[in-house]
C-alpha positions in Angstrom: 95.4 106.9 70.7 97.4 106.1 73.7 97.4 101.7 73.8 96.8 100.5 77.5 97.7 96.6 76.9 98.2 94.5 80.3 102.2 93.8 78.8 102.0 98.0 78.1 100.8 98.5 81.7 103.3 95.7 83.5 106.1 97.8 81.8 104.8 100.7 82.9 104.5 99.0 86.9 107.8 97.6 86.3 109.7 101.3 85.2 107.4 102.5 88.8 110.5 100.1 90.3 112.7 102.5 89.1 111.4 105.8 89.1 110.5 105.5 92.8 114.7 104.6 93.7 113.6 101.0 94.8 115.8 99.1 91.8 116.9 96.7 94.8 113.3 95.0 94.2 114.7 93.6 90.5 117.3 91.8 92.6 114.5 90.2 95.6 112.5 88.9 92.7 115.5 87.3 91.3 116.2 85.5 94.9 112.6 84.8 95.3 112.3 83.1 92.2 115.0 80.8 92.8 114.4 80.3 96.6 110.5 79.7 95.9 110.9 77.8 92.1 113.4 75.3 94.2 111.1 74.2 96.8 108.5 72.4 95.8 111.0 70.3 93.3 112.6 69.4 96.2 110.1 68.1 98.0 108.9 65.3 95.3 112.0 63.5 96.1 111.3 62.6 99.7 109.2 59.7 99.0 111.2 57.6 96.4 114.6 58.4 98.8 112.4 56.7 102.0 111.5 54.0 99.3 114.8 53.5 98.6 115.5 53.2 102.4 112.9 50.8 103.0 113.4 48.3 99.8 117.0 48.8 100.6 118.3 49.3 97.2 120.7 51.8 98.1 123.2 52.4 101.1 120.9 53.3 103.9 123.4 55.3 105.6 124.1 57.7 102.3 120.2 58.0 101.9 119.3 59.3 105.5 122.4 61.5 105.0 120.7 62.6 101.3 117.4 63.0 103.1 119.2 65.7 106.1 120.8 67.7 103.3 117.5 68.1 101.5 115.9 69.3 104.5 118.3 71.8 105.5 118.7 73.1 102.2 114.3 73.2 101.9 114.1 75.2 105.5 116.9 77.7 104.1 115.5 78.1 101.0 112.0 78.6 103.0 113.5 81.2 105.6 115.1 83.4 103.0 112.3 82.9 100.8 110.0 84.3 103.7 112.3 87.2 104.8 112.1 87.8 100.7 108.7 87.9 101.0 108.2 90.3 103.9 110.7 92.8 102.6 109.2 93.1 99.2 106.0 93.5 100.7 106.9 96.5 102.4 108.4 98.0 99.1 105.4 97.4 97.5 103.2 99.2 100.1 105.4 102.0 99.6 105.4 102.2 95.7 101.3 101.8 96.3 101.4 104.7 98.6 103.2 106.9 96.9 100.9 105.7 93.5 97.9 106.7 95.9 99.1 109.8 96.5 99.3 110.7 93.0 95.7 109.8 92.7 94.7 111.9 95.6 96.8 115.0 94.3 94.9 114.6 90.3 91.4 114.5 92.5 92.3 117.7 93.9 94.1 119.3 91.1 91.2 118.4 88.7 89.2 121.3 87.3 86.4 121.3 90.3 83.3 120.9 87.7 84.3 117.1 87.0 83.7 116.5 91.0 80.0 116.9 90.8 80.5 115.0 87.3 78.8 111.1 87.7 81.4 109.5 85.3 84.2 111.2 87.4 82.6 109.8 90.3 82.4 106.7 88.8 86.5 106.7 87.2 87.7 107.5 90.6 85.8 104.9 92.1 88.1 102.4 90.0 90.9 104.2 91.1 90.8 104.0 94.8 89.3 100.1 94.2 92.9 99.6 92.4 95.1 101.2 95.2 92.9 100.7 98.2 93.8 97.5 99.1 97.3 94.8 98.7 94.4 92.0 97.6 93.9 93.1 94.1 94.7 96.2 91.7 98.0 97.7 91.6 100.0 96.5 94.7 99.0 93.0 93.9 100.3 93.4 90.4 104.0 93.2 92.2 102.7 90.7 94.1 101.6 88.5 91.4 105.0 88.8 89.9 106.7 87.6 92.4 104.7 84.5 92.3 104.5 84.0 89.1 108.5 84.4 88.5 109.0 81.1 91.4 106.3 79.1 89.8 108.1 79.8 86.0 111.2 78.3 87.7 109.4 75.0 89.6 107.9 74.5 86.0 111.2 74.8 83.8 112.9 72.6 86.5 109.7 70.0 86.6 109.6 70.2 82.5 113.4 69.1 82.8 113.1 66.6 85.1 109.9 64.5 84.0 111.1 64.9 79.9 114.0 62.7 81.3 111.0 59.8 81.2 108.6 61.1 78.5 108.5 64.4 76.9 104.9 63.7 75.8 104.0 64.2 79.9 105.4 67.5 79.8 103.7 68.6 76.7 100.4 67.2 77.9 100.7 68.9 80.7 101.7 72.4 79.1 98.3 72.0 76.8 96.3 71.3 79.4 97.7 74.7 80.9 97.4 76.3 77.8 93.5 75.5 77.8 93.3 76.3 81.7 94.5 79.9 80.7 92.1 80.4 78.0 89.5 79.8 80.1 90.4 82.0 82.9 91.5 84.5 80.4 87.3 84.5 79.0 86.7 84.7 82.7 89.1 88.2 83.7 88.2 89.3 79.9 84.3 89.3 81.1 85.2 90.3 84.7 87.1 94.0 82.9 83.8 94.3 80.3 81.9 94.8 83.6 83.9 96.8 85.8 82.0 100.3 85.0 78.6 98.4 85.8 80.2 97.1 89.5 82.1 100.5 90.1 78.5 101.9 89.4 76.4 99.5 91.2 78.8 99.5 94.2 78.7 103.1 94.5 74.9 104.0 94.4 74.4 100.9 97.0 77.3 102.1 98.9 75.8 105.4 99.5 72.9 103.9 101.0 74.9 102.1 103.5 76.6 105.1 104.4 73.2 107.3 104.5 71.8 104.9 106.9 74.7 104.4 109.2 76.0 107.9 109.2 74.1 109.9 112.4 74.1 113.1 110.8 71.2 112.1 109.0 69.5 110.1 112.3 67.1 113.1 112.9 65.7 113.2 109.4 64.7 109.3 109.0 63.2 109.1 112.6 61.3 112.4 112.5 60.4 111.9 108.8 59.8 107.5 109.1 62.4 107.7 106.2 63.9 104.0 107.8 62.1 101.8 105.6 62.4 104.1 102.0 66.5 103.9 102.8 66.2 100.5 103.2 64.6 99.8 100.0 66.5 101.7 98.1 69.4 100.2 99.7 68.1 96.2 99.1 67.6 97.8 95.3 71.0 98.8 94.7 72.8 95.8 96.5 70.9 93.4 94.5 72.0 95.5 91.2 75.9 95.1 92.8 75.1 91.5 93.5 74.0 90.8 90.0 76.7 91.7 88.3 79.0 89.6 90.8 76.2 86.7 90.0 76.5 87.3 86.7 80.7 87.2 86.1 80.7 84.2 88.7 78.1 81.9 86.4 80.1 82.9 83.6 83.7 81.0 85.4 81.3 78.4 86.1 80.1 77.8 82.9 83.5 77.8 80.5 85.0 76.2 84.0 83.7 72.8 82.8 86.6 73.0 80.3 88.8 72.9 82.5 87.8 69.9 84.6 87.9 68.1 81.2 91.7 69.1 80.2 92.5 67.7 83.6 91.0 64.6 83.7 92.6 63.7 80.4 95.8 64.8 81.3 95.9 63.0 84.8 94.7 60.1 83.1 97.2 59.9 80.3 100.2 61.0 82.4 99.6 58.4 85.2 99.0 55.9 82.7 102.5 56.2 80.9 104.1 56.3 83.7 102.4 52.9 85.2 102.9 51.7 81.8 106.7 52.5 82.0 107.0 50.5 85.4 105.7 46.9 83.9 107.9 47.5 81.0 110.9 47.9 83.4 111.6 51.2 82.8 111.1 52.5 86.0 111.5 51.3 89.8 108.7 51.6 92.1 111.2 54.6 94.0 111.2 56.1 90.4 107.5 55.5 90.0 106.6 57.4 93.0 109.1 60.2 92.1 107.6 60.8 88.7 103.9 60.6 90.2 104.8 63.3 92.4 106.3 65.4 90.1 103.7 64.9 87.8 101.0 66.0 90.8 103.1 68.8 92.1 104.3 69.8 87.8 100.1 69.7 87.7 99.7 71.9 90.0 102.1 74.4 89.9 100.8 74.8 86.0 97.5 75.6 87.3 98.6 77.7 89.9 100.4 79.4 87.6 97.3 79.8 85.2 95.5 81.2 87.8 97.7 83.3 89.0 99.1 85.2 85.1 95.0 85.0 84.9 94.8 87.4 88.2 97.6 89.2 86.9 96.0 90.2 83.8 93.2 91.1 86.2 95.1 93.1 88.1 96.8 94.8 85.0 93.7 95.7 83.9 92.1 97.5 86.5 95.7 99.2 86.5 94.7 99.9 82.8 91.7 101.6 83.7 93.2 103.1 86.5 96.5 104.2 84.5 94.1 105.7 81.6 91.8 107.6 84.1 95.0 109.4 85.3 96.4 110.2 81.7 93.0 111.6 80.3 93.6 114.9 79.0 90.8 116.5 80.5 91.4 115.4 84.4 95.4 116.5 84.2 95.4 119.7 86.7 95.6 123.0 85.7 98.6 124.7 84.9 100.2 126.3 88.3 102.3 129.3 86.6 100.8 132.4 85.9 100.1 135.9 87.7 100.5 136.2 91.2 97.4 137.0 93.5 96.9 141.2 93.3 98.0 142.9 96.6 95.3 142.7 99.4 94.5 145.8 99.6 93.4 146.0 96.3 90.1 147.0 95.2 88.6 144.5 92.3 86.4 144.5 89.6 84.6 141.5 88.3 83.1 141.1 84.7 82.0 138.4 82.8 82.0 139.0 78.8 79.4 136.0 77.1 80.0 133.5 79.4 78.9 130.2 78.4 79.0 126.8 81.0 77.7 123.7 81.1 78.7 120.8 83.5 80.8 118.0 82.3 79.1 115.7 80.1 75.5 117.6 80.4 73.7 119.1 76.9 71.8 122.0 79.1 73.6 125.6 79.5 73.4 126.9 83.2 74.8 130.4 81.4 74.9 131.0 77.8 76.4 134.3 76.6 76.1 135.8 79.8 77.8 138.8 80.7 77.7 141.8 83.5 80.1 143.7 85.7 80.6 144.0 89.6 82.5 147.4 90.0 85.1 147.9 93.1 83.6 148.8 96.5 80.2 147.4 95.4 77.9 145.6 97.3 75.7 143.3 95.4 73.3 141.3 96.4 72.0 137.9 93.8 68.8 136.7 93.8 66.8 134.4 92.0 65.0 130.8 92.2 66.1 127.8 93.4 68.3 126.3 90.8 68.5 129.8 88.8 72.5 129.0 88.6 73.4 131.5 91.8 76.1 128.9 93.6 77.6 127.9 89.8 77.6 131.8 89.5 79.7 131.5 92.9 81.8 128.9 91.4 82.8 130.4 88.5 83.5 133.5 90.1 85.9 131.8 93.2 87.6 129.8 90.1 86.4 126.3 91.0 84.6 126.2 87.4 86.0 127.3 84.3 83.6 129.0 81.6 83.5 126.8 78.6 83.3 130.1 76.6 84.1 134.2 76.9 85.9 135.3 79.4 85.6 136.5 83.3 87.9 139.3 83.9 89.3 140.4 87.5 90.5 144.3 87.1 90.3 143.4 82.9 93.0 140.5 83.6 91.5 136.9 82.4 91.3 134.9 85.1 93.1 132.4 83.2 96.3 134.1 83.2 96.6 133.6 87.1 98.2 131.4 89.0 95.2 129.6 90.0 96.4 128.6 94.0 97.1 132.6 93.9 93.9 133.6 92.5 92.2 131.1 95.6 94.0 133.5 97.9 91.8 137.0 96.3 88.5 135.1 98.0 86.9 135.0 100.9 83.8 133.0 100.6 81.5 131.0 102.3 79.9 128.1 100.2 76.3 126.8 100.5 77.3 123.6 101.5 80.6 124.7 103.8 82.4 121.5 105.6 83.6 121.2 109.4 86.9 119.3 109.4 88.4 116.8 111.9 90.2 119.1 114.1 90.2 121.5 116.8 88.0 124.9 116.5 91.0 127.0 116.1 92.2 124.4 113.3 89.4 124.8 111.6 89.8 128.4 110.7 93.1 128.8 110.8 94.9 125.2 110.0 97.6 124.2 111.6 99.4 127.9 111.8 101.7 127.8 115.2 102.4 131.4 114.9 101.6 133.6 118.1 100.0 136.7 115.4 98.0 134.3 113.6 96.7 132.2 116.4 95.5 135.7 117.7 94.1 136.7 114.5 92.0 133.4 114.5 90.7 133.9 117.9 89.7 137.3 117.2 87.7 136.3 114.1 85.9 133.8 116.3 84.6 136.3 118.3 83.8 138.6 115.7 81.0 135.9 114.7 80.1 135.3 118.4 81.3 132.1 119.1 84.0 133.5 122.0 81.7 133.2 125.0 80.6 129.6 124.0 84.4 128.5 123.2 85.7 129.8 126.5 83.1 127.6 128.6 84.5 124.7 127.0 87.2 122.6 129.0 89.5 122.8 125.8 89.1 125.9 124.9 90.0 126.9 121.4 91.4 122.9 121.6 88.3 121.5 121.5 87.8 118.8 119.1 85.5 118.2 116.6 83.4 115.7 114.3 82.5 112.9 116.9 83.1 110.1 114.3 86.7 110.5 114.4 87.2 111.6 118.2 85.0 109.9 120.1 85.2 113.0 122.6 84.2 115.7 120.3 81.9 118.6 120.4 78.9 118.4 118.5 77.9 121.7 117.0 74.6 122.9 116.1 73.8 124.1 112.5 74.1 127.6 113.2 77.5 127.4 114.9 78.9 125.2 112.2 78.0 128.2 109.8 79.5 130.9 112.2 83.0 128.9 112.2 82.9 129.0 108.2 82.4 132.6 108.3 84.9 132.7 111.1 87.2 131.1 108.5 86.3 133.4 105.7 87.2 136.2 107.6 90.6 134.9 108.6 91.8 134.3 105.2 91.1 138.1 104.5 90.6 138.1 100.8 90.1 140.9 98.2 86.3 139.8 97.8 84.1 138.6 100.1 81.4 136.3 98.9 78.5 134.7 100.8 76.4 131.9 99.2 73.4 132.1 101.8 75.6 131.7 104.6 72.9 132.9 107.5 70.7 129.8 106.4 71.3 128.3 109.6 71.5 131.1 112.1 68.8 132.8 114.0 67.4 136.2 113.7 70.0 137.8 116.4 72.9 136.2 115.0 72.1 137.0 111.3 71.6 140.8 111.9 
């Protein structure tokens, strides 16, 4: 079994670098982490050189000139380290966007049963959370990196520096660390053992939201006083995401008091030794304050540092789970060779020979051992119940569901030996629950075609379902926009015109079969016959 470790997983993020033709990021973390790791060691010194200045124990003139030097040498170190900063980011938006589009390509290359699947649903929701954002997940990875790799260089220069006066400080301060990062590590290892339960939660109280804020659904809960049920449901579902938020948050409280306590001992200890060293004459008050402030800044950098390789396993994680999601046998998309479409003209047969389906992860059959034949030039009309299996029927027919067993045969070729893009092109149907996109009428039957023949052909299959003299009273014409939520100028269709555009775009395509899943549900008697 394929190991997804967080070192497994930065590798993998790393060799991303590569494979996307961005190897000039290797050499901004390199600058970064000498630019950034330089910095805050610089600044400790200020205050024992303007003690030095003021008890006049060395030239005064030398020490302002010391002082200058620093401070041009911190700014350039700070504007290169910025303009570091702000190019990497950009490379790492890219090598996020391109990761997203691999995620959106599996969602719609996966076989189309796992959509309606929960645990799909509930995979993919991990996915987007790790590339939807540069505040967590797989962008921030990189991010993290970068960090981390100037903090590793402030802390082997601070180790350096303060084991000049007492190695025990450094290794007090390392432990300390080490304890810091055990902590945090219970904290992200608690945080991953949940994520299911908030991708879960977050996605059952997210629909709520969206149910009672989307206005497609306004004429329901007003006519039908459904306000106050939403609402329920919704307080419900945000107190189950809330919990588990409550619950990984008292869990960093409660193994944080470990880490107040390897702080306290260590701040005491450190500033001890070092007070101790200045009444035994080992250090000046100048050196006093210089190893103070190294020892605040060497402190804090360590549990910066902690908290930060504690996000970045974190982050890795929720890469892991996103990484794994993506490598799981049974999402990869189907194979794209195969047998072209048959010719257009073509007459087809349809058979199924003891079919068998279920949905992903379900123990009931919809068909088991089901088999019958559709002959060429035959009309046939399927009836049956509610929930008698006629739009999986549909499904498996169009190619959107594969049989788990037997075989469904188009003109006695499997279906499975088809390219399945060019099998798509042998249907014309009209689903049950058809969509209206965010585009113009025209666009949504024909797409974004520019050609003269086509445009023609679109119009013509517009008025073929009636929709011409409505269209042409419009000030846009066949331009007209659509879906209000995304142009706020948009025409709002009724029901029965939404249906007559996806038989509009049924017709257009022009396929082999023709197959209507109750696609007059929403028209009137005229219209329908």
């Amino acid at each position: 079994m394929k190991q997804y470790t967080p070192f497994k997983i930065l590798m993998r993020q790393l060799h991303l670098i590569k494979e996307n033709h961005i190897s000039r990021l290797y050499m901004c973390y390199f600058l970064t982490a000498l630019c950034g790791g330089c910095l805050p060691v610089l600044a400790t010194f200020y205050t024992k050189l303007i003690l030095d200045v003021i008890l006049k124990t060395q030239n005064q003139q030398e020490l302002i000139q010391t002082i200058l030097i620093l401070t041009i040498a911190s700014i350039l170190l700070f504007v290169v380290k910025t303009m570091l900063d702000g190019y990497s980011d950009s490379l790492f938006i890219r090598l996020r966007q391109n990761e997203f589009n691999n995620c959106i390509k599996m969602y719609h290359d996966v076989n189309y049963a796992y959509i309606e699947d929960s645990k799909f649903q509930d995979h993919i929701q991990v996915g987007f959370t790790t590339l939807d954002s540069d505040g967590r997940g797989f962008q921030h990875v990189y991010t993290m990196i970068n960090r981390l790799s100037a903090e590793i260089v402030s802390i082997f220069l601070f180790y350096l520096l303060i084991s000049r006066f007492s190695v025990w400080i450094s290794l007090l301060c390392i432990l300390s660390t080490i304890i810091i990062t055990l902590v945090n590590r219970s904290v992200a290892n608690y945080a991953h053992s949940r994520e299911d339960d908030e991708a879960k939660a977050y996605r059952q109280a997210n629909y709520f939201n969206k149910t009672c804020s989307d206005f497609s659904y306004g004429k329901d809960i007003r006519v039908f006083h459904l306000k106050d049920a939403l609402m329920q449901l919704y307080r419900i579902k945000s107190k189950d995401y809330i919990q588990v938020i409550r619950d990984i948050e008292n869990k960093r409280f409660k193994v944080g008091l470990f880490e107040l306590i390897a702080l306290f001992f260590q701040d005491g200890i450190s500033f001890m030794l070092v007070v101790l060293g200045y009444f035994n004459g080992e250090l000046t008050l100048p050196m006093v304050s210089l190893y103070l402030s190294m020892i605040v800044s060497f402190t804090t950098i360590m549990r910066t540092f902690s908290e930060n390789a504690s996000t970045l396993v974190r982050d890795l994680k929720l890469s892991s789970t996103y990484f794994q999601m993506m490598d799981q046998p049974e999402y990869a998309p189907v194979k794209e060779n195969g047998r072209n479409a048959l010719d257009s003209e073509q007459a087809i047969e349809i058979e199924f020979r003891n079919v068998s389906f279920r949905y992903p992860n379900c123990e009931k059959y919809i068909y088991k051992d089901f088999s019958f034949k559709i002959f060429a030039h035959e009309k046939l009309a399927i009836v049956g119940t509610n929930g008698a299996g006629k739009t999986t029927l549909v499904k498996l027919i169009s190619g959107l569901f594969e049989p788990e067993s037997g075989e469904i045969l188009i003109n006695g070729i499997n279906i499975k030996e088809f390219n399945r893009q060019e099998y798509y092109k042998m249907f014309s149907t009209v689903f049950q629950d058809y969509e209206i996109y965010a585009g113009s009428i025209l666009e949504n039957v024909i797409g974004t075609v520019t050609d003269e023949k086509e445009i023609k052909r679109g119009k013509d299959c517009l008025k073929r379902v009636g929709l011409q003299e409505k269209i042409e009273s419009l000030p846009l014409k066949y331009d007209t926009p659509l879906i209000k939520t995304v142009h706020p100028d948009g025409l709002d269709l009724s029901g029965g015109q939404k249906q007559k555009i996806a038989i509009a775009r049924a017709l257009y395509k022009n396929g082999n079969v023709v197959i209507l899943d109750e696609p007059t549900s929403a028209l009137d008697a005229l219209a329908e016959a």
